[in-house]
N, C-alpha and C positions, 0 to 999 in steps of 0.2 A: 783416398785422396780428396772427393770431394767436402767431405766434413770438415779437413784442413783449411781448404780453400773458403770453405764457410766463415769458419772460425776466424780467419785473417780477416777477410771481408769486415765483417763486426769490429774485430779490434781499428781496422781504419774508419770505418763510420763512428766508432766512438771518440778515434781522435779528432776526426774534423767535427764533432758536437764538441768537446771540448773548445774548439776553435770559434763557433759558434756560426760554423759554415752549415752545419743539418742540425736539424731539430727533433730531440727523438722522442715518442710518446709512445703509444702502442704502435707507431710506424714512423720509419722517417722521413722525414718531408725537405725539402731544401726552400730556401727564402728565395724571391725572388728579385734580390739585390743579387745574388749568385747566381742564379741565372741568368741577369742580364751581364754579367760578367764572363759568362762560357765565350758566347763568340767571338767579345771583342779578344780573349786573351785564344782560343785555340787561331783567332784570324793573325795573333801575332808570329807565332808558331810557325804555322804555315807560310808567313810572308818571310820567312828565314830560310824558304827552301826554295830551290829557284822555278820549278814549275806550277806556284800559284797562281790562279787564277781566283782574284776575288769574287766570293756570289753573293746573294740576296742581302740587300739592308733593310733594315727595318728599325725602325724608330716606335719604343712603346707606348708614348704618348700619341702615335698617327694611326687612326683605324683602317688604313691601308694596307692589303697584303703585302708582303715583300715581293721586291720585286728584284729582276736581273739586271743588269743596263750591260751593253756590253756594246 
């Protein structure tokens, strides 16, 4: 079963290269346009269920850690 689950794995890494979401070379890498896009969309996700609690911001132009405010 693991092989399969391999197998799948690749075939969705190569759709989202297609997409031009990962970039494949001898590794795949993701751009960090994409990354700066994970937490706004999993914070959208989660602001759809009603026990969210927002956490850390962080801005990648501020050399600031993130921080909590609450």
């Amino acid at each position: 079963m693991p092989a399969f689950e391999a197998m799948r794995a690749l075939r969705e890494l190569a759709s989202l290269a297609d997409l031009g979401l990962v970039n494949v070379d001898t590794h795949y890498t993701v751009s960090p346009v994409v990354i700066q896009c994970v937490i706004p969309a999993l914070a959208l996700v989660l602001a759809m269920e009603d026990d969210f609690e927002p956490g850390p911001s962080h801005d990648p132009s501020d050399s600031q850690p993130a921080t909590n405010h609450r």
